[in-house]
DSSP file (Angstrom, degrees, kcal/mol; ACC not computed):
  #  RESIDUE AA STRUCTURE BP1 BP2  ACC     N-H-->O    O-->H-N    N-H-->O    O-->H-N    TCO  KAPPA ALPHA  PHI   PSI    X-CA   Y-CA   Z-CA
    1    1 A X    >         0   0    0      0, 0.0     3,-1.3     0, 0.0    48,-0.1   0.000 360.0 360.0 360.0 154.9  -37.3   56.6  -45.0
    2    2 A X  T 3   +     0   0    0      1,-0.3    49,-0.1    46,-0.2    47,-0.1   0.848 360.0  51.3 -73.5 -34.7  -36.6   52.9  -45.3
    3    3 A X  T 3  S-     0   0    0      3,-0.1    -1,-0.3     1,-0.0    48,-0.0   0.351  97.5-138.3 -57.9  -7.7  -34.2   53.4  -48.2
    4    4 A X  S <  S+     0   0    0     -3,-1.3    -2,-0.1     2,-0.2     3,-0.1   0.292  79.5 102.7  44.5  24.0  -32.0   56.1  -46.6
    5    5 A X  S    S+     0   0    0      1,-0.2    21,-8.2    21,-0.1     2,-0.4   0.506  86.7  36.4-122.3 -31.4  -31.5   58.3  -49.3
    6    6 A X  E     -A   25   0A   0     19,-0.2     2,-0.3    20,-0.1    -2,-0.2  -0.963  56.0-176.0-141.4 161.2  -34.4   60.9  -47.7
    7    7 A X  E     -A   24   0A   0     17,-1.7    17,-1.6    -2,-0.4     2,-0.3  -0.981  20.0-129.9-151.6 153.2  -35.4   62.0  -44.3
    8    8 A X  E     -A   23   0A   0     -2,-0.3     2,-0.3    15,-0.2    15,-0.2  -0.745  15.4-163.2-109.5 161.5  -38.4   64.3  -43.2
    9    9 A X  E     -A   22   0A   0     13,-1.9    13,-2.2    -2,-0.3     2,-0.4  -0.861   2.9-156.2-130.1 139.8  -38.5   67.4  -40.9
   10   10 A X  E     -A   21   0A   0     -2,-0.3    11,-0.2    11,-0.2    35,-0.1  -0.929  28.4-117.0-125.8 159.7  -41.4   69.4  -39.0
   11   11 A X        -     0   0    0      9,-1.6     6,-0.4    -2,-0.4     5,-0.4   0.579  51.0-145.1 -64.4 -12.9  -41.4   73.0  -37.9
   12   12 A X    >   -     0   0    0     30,-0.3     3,-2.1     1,-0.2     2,-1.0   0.947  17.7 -82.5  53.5 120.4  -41.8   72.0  -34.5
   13   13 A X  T 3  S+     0   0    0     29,-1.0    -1,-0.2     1,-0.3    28,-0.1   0.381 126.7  45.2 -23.9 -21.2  -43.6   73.6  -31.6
   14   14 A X  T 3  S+     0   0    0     -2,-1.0    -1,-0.3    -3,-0.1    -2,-0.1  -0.088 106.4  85.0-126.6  25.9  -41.3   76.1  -30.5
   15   15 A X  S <  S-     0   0    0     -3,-2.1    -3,-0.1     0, 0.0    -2,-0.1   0.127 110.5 -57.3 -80.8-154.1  -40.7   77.2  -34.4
   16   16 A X        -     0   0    0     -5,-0.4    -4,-0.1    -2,-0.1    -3,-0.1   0.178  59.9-133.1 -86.9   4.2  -42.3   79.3  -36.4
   17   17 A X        +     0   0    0     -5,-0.4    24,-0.3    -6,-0.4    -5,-0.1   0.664  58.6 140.4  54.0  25.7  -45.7   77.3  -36.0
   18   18 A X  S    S-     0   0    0     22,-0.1    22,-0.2    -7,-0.1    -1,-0.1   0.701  70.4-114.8 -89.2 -37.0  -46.3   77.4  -40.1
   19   19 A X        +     0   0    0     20,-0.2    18,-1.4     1,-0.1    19,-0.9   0.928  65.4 161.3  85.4  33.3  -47.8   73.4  -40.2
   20   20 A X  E     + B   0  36A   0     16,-0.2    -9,-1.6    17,-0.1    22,-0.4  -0.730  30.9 178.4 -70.7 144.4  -44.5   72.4  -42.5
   21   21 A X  E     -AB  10  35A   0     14,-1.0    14,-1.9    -2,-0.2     2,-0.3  -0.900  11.8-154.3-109.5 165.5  -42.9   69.5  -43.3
   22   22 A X  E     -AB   9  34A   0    -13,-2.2   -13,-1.9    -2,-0.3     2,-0.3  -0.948   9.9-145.7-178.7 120.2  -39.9   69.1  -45.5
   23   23 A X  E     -AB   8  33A   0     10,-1.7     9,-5.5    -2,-0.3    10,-1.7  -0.641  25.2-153.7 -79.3 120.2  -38.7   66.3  -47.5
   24   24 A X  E     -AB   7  31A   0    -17,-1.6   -17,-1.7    -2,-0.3     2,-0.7  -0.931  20.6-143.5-117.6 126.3  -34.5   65.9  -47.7
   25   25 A X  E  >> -AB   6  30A   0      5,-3.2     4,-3.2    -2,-0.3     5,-0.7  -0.806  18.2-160.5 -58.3  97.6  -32.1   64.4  -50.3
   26   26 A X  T  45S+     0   0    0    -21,-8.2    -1,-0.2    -2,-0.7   -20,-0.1   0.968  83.8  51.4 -52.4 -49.7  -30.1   63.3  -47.6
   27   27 A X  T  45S+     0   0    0      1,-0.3    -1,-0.1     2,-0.1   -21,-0.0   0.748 121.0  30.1 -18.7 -66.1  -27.1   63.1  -50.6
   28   28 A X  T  45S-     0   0    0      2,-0.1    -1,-0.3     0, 0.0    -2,-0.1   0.688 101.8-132.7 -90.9 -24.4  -27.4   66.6  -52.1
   29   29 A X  T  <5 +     0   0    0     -4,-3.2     2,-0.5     1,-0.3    -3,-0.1   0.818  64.8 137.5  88.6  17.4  -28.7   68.2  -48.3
   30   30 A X  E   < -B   25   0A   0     -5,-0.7    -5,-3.2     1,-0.0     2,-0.5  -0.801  66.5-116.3-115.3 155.1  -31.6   70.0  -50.7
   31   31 A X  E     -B   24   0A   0     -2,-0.5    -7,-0.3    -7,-0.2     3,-0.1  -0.621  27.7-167.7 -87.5 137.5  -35.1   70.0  -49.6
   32   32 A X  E     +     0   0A   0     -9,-5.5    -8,-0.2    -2,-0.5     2,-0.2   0.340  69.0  12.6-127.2   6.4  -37.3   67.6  -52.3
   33   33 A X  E     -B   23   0A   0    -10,-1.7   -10,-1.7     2,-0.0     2,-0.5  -0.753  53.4-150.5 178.7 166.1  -40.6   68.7  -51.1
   34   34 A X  E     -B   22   0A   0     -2,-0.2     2,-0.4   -12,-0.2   -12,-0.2  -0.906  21.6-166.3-120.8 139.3  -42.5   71.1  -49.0
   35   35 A X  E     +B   21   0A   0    -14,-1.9   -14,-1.0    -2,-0.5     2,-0.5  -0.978  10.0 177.5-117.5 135.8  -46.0   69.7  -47.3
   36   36 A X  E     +B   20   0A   0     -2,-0.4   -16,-0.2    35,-0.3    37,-0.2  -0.966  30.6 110.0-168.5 147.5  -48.3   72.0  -45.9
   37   37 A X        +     0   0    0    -18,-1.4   -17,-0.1    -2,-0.5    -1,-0.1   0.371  45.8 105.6-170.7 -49.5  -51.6   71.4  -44.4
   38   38 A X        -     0   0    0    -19,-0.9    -1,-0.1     1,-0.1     3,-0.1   0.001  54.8-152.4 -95.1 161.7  -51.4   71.9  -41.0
   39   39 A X  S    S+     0   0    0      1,-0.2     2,-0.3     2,-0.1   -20,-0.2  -0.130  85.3  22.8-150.9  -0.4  -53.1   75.3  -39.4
   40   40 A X  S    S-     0   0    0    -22,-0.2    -1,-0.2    20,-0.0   -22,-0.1  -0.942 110.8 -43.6-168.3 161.0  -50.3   75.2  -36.1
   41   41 A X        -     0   0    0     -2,-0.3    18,-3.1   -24,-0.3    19,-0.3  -0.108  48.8-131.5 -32.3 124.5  -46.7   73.6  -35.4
   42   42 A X  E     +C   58   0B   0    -22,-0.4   -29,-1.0    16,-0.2   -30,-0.3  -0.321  32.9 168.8 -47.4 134.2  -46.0   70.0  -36.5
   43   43 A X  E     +     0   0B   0     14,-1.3     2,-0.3     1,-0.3    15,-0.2   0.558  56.8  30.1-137.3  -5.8  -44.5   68.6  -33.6
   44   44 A X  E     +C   57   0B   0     13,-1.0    13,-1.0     2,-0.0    -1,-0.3  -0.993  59.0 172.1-144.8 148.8  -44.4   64.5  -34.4
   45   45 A X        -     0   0    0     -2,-0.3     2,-0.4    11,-0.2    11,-0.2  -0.945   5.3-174.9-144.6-177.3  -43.9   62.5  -38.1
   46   46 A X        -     0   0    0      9,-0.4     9,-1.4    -2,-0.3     2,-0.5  -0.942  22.8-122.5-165.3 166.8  -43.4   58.9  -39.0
   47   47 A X  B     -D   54   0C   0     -2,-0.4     7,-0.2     7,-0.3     4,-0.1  -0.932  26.0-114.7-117.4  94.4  -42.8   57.3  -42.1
   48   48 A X        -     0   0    0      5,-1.5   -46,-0.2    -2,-0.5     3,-0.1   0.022  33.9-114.2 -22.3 164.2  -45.0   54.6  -43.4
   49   49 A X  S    S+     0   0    0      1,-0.2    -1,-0.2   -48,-0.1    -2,-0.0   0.450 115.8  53.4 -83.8 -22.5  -43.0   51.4  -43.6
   50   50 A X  S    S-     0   0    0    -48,-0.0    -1,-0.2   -49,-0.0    -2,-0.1   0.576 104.9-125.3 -86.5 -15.4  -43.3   51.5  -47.3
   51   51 A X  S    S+     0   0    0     -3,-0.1    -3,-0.1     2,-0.1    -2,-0.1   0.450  82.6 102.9  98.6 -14.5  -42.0   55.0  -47.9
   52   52 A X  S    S+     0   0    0     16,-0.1    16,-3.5    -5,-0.1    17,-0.3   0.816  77.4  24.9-108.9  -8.8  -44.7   56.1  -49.6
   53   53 A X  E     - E   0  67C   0     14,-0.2    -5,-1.5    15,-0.1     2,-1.0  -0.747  60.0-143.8-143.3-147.9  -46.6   58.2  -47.3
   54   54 A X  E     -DE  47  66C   0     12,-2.3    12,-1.0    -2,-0.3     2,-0.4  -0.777   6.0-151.3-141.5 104.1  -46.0   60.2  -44.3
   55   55 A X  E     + E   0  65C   0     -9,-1.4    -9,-0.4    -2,-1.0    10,-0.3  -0.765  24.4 175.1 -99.1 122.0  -48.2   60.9  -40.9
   56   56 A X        -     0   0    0      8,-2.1     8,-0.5    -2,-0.4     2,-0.3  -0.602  13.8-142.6-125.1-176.1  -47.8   63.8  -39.3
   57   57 A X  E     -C   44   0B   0    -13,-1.0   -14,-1.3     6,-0.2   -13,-1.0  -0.848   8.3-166.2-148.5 136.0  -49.3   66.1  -36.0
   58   58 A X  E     -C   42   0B   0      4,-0.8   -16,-0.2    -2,-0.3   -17,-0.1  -0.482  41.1-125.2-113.8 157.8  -50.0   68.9  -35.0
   59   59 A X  S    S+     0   0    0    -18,-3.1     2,-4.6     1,-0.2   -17,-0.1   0.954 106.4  77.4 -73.5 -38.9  -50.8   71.3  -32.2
   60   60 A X  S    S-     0   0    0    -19,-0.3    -1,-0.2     1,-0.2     3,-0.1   0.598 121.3-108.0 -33.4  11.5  -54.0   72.1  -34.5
   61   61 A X  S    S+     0   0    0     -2,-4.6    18,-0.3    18,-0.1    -1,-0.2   0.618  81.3 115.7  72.2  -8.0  -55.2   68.8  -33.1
   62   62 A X        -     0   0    0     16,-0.1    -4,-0.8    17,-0.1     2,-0.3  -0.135  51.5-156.5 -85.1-179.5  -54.7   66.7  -36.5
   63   63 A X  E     - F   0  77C   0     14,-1.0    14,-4.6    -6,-0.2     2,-0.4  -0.810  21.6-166.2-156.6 136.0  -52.8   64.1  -37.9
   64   64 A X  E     - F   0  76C   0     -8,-0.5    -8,-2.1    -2,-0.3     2,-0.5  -0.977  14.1-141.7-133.4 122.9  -52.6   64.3  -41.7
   65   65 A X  E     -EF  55  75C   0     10,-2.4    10,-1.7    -2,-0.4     9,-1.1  -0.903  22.2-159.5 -91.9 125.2  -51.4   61.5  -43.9
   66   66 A X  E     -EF  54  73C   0    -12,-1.0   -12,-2.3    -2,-0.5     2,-0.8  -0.706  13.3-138.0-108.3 146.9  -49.2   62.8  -47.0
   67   67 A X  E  >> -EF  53  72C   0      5,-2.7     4,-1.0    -2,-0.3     5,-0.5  -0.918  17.9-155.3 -98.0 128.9  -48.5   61.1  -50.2
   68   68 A X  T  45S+     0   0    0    -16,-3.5    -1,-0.1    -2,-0.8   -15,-0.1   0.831  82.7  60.3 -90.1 -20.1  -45.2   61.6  -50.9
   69   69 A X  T  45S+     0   0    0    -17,-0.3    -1,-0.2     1,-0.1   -16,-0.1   0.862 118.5  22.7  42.4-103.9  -45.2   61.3  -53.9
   70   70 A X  T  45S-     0   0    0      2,-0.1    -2,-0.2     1,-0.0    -1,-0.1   0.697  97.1-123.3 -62.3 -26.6  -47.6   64.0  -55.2
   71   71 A X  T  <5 +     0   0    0     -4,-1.0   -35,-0.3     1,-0.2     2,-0.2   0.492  68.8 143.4  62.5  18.3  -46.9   66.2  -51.5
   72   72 A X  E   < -F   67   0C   0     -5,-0.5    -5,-2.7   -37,-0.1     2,-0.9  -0.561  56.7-130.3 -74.8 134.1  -51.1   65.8  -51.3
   73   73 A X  E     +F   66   0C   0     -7,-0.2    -7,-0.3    -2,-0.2     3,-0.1  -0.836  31.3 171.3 -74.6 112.3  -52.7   65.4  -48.2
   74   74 A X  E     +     0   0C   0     -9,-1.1     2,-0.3    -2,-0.9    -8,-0.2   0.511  64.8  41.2-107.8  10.0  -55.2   62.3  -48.6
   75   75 A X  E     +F   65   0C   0    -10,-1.7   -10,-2.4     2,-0.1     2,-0.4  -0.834  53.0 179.2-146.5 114.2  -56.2   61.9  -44.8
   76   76 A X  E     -F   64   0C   0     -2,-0.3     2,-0.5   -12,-0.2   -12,-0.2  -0.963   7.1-173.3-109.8 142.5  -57.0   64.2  -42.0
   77   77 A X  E     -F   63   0C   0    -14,-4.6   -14,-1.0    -2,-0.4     2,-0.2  -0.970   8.0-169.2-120.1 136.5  -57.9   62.8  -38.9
   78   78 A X              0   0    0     -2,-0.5   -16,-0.1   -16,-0.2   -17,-0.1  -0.890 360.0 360.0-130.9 165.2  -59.1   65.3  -36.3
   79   79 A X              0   0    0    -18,-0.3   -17,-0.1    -2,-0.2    -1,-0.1   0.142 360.0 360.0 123.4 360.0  -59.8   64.8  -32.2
């Protein structure tokens, strides 16, 4: 995140394949939200430039834009 205070995680392809992502205090090390959407392993994420939402992909073939904020998915893009 551009502020440094949190940083995001995926489950990664060679996980557990769940379609998680997970939002970190970096400070306190506690996870400060769980996103889930995804139907197969995350494997890439990026961080808007603003902070405020979150693009992620998956082996399910998507990329899902999160509000971070709420933890809602407001965009699935599929192909």
């Amino acid at each position: 995140f551009p502020d440094g205070r949190r940083v995001v995680s995926c489950d990664g392809v060679w996980n557990s394949g769940e379609g998680v992502l997970k939002v970190w205090d970096v400070a306190t090390g506690k996870c400060v939200a769980t996103l889930k959407g995804h139907s197969d392993g995350v494997n890439c994420v990026a961080v808007f430039p603003d902070g405020r939402r979150i693009v992620s992909a998956s082996d399910d073939e998507t990329l899902k834009v999160w509000d971070v904020a709420t933890g809602e998915c407001v965009a699935t893009l599929e192909g």
